[in-house]
Every structure is written in structure tokens, then in C-alpha cells.
N, C-alpha and C positions, 0 to 999 in steps of 0.2 A: 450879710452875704460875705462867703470866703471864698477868696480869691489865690489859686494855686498857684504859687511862682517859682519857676523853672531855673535853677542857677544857669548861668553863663557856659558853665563849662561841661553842664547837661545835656544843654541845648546846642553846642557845638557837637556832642558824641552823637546828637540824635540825626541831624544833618548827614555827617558824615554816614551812619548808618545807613537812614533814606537815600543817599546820593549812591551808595555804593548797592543795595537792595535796585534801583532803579537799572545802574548798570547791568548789573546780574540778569534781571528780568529783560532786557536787550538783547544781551548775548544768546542768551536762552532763546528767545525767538526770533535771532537772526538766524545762528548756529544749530543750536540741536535740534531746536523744534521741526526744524526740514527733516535729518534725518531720521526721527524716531517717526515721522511720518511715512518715509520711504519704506523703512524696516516693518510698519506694521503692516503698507501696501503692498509687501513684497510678502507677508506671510499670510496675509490673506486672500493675494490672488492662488500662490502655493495650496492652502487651505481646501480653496473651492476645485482645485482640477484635484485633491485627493478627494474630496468628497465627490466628483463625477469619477473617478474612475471606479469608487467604491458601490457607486448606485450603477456602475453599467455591471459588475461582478455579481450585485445583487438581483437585477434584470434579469441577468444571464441564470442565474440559481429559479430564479422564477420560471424560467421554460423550458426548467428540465423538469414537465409532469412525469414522465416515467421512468425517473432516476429517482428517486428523494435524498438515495443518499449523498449523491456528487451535485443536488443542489446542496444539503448540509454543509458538506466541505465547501463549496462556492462561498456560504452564507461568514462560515468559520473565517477564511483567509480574507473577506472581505473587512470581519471585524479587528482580526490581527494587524491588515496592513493600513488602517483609519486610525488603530489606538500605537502603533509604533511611531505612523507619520507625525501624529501630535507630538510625542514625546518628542522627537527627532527635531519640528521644529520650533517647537516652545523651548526647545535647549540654545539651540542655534539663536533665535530671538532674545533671550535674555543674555546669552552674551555681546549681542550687539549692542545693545541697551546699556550692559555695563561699559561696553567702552566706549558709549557716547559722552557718558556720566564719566566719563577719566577714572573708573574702577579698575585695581588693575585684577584681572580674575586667572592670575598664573595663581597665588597660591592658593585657588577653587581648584582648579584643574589638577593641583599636584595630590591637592588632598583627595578627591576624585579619584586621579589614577594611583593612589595607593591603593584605597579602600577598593577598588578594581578591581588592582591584583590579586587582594585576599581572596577576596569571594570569587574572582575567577580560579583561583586553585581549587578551590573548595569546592566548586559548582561545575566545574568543565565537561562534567559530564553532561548536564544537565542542560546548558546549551547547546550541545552535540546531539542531545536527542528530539529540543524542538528543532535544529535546526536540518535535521532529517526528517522529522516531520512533517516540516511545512514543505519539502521538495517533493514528499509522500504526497503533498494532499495538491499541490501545485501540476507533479507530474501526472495523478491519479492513479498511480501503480496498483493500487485494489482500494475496495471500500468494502464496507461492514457485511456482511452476508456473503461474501464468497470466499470460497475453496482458494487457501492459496498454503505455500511452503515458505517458511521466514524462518531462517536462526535456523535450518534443520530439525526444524517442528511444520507438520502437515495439516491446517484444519482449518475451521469456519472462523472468518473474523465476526467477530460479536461484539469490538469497540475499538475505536481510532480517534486519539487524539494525539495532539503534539509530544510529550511526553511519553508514551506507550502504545502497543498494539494488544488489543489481549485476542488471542486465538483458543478454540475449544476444536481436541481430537472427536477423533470417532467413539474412544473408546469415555467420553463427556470428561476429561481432564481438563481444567483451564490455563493456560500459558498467558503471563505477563510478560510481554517481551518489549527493552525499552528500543527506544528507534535508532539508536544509536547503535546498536548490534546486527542492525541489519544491512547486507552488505547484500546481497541478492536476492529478488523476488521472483518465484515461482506461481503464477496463475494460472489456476486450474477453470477459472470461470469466463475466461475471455471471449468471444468471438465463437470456438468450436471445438470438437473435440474428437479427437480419433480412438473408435473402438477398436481396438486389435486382438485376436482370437487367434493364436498358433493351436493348430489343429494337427494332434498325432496320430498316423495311422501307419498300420502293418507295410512292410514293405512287398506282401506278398497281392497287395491291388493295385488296381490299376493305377497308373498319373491320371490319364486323361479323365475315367471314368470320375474319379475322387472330387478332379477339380469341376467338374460337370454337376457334378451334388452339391457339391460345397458351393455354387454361385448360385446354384436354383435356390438354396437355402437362403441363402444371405438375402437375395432378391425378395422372397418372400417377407423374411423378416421386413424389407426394407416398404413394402405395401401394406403391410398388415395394419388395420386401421391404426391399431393402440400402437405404434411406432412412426406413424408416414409422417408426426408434423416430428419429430424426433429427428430421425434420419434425413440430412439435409444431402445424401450425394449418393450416388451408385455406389454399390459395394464394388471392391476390388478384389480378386483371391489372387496373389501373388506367384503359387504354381509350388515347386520343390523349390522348401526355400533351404532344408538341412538335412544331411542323410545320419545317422548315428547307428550304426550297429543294422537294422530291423525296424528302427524308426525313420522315417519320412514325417518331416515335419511341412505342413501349409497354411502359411499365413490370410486370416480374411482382416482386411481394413475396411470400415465403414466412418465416414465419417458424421458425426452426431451432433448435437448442440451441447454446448458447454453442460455438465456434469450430468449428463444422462449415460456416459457408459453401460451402467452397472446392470441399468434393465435388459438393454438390449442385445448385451452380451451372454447374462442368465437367459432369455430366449433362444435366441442361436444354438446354445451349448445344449436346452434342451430337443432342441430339432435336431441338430446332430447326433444327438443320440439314439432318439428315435430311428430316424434314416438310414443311421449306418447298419441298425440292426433287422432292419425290415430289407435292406437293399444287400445284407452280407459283406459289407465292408470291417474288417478290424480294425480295434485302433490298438496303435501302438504300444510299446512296454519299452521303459529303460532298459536298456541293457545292464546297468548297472544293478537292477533288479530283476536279475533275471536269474532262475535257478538252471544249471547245467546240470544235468540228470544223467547219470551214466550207465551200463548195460548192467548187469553184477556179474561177476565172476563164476563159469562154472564149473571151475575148480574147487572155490570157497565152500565152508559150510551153511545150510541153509539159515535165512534168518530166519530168530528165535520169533513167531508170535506171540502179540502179549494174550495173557491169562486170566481170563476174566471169570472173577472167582465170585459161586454166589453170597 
């Protein structure tokens, strides 16, 4: 049997070792062990009220049955503000951490904010456009399927994210518009919508009569089965609203639900026409087009007719 034997001066290093590992281990759970404790209680209570506000944002997307697309966005900024808050505070955390540990994390931070700065040149745009996005989807300025004016483009949104808006005209072109460009929103889908009809007629009819047609029309319009759930308000005919030359111009406003002008308007215009010609009302002519016809001269020679030769 062999029997290992430890010099003197081995077994002095090993002691001090142990005696100094013993200390260490002391320190440790006198000292840091508290605060790495606090620090994780302190990111885990943080944790749980991001994770309740994130399920009341999600709840909230939950009972909008008859939105789907502003529960989408509900559902979208709920995921953005869960996976930011992480980053945000696993960052914050591992800096406490290092300086519980006597790490010093200035030259993390300097290399950080170098590498920052590049890519923030580089990319500036590109936080400028989620970070107009997320005020897009926060404020709710429009969602997917509506009529709206961005960048001085007019059309249907057909997609919204952080990064871009894409819009489709009338005439089916598609606009990629990043959100950073947009500086005012025009919605045409909101709440309601005013149909307005300036209506030109001769100045040789009557006001009163004119305006007396023009409200039984509009009223009509406004009962007519295929328009009553359309038409949310009494028409208004406004009366003489412009004189030009031989035109009298009279406005009808109707107010309608958001983007149904177009029908109700093509209706009207066709009663009007009707009416005016059945009841002898004219309508109007630009002056600006209008031919000045003058007597001939009968002094002049006759005019030549043309020759119609077989």
C-alpha cells in the first residue's frame, strides 16, 4: 500500500488557499448574495406588471369583435412593448450584476455607444419610421381597409406595419410609403361623410322654386329604401350660394356614412336631371363657355354656303 505524502510547503499553499476560498465564500454571502437577490426581485416584480399590462392590451384586442384590424394592432404593440421591456431590462440587470461582481462595464458601454453611433447613422431613418409607426398604431390614425391621404397619395390601406404603409389608388397602383414620411393623415373612413352636390342652374328660374325641387329631391333620395340606412341626417340645400355670369349655383349637403358618397351622389344627379326637365328648369352654362352670337351685318356680303357636290 502507497501512501501519498504532501511536502510541507504544499500543504502550507493548500491551507492558505482553503482559508482564503472560505473567506471569499463569506463575503459572497454576506455581501453580494443580498444584492444579486434584490436585483433579481426587483426584475422579476418589473417582469410580471409588463406581463399584466401586456395581457390587459391583449384582452383589450380580444373584444374588439368587430374591428379585427385594431385588435391586430392591439395584439402587434402588445408583442413590441413585452419584447422591448425584456431587452430594456435584461440590459439594466446585467449591469447591476456586473457591478456587484467589481466589473467595471465603462469600456462595454463605450464600445456600445460607438458601435451605436455607426449604426445609428446608418439606420436613422429606419428608427424614425418604426418610431412613427408605433404612434400610427398607438394613436390608431387609420387601419388596413380604409380610405385615407398619406405623403399626398389617396387610397385604400392594404398593409400597416412599423416600417411602412403600403396604399392602393383607385386607378390599382400600389404605394410603399415608409412612416417616417408621413406628416399628415387624411381619413376618409371615419365616423361620416358629407355628400355635397353644387347644383348649376340658369339664372332665368326661380330661387324659391329651384330650392323647393332641390329638397323634395334630396329628401327623396334620403328615404329611398337602397339609401335610408346610408343617409344618417336630413339633407340641407344651402339656397344661392354663387352668382357667375347666368349661373346660380346651389349647394345640397347630405350627410352619409363614411365612403358611400359616390352612390348617393350618382342618384341625386340622376333625379336632377330628370326633374329639371320634366318641371322646365335649366341648368346652367359657364360663361366662360359660352358662345356670343352676333347679328351679321346688312351691309356685308352674303355668306358663301357650302357646296355640296355629288
Amino acid at each position: 500500500m502507497l501512501l501519498l505524502v504532501v511536502p510541507p510547503q504544499d500543504e502550507r499553499i493548500l491551507q492558505v488557499i482553503e482559508r482564503d476560498w472560505h473567506q471569499d465564500i463569506i463575503l459572497f454571502l454576506q455581501n453580494k448574495l443580498p444584492k444579486i437577490v434584490v436585483v433579481l426581485l426587483v426584475l422579476f416584480v418589473l417582469q410580471r406588471v409588463v406581463l399584466l399590462f401586456v395581457k390587459k392590451m391583449r384582452t383589450r384586442a380580444d373584444h374588439q369583435v368587430g374591428n379585427f384590424h385594431r385588435a391586430a394592432q392591439l395584439r402587434t404593440i402588445a408583442s413590441i412593448v413585452r419584447a422591448t421591456s425584456y431587452g430594456v431590462l435584461g440590459f439594466i440587470a446585467f449591469l447591476q450584476l456586473l457591478n456587484i461582481f467589481d466589473i467595471p462595464y465603462q469600456p462595454i458601454l463605450a464600445s456600445a455607444g460607438i458601435v451605436g453611433v455607426g449604426i445609428g447613422l446608418g439606420a436613422q431613418s429606419i428608427f424614425k419610421d418604426m418610431l412613427t409607426g408605433i404612434f400610427i398604431l398607438i394613436e390608431d390614425q387609420y387601419n388596413v381597409g380604409e380610405v385615407v391621404a398619406l405623403a399626398g397619395l389617396k387610397g385604400t390601406v392594404e398593409d400597416l406595419s412599423l416600417r411602412s404603409t403600403r396604399v392602393r389608388d383607385a386607378d390599382g397602383t400600389l404605394y410603399i410609403i415608409p412612416n417616417s414620411q408621413i406628416a399628415n393623415v387624411a381619413n376618409f373612413s371615419r365616423d361620416y361623410a358629407v355628400a355635397t352636390l353644387p347644383v348649376s342652374v340658369d339664372a332665368s328660374a326661380n330661387p324659391d322654386k329651384v330650392i323647393a325641387v332641390l329638397t323634395a329631391l334630396a329628401e327623396q333620395v334620403r328615404q329611398d329604401s337602397a339609401f335610408k340606412d346610408i343617409a344618417i341626417a336630413d339633407p340641407v340645400v344651402l339656397g344661392v350660394d354663387k352668382i357667375n355670369g347666368r349661373e346660380v349655383t346651389y349647394p345640397i349637403q347630405l350627410r352619409v356614412r363614411a365612403n358611400q358618397r359616390d352612390a348617393v351622389l350618382r342618384e341625386l344627379r340622376r333625379r336632377i336631371i330628370l326633374t329639371f326637365e320634366k318641371e322646365g328648369i335649366p341648368l346652367g352654362n359657364d360663361p366662360a363657355n359660352m358662345l356670343i352670337l352676333r347679328a351679321p351685318n346688312p351691309t356685308g356680303p352674303p355668306l358663301q354656303q357650302p357646296l355640296i357636290g355629288s
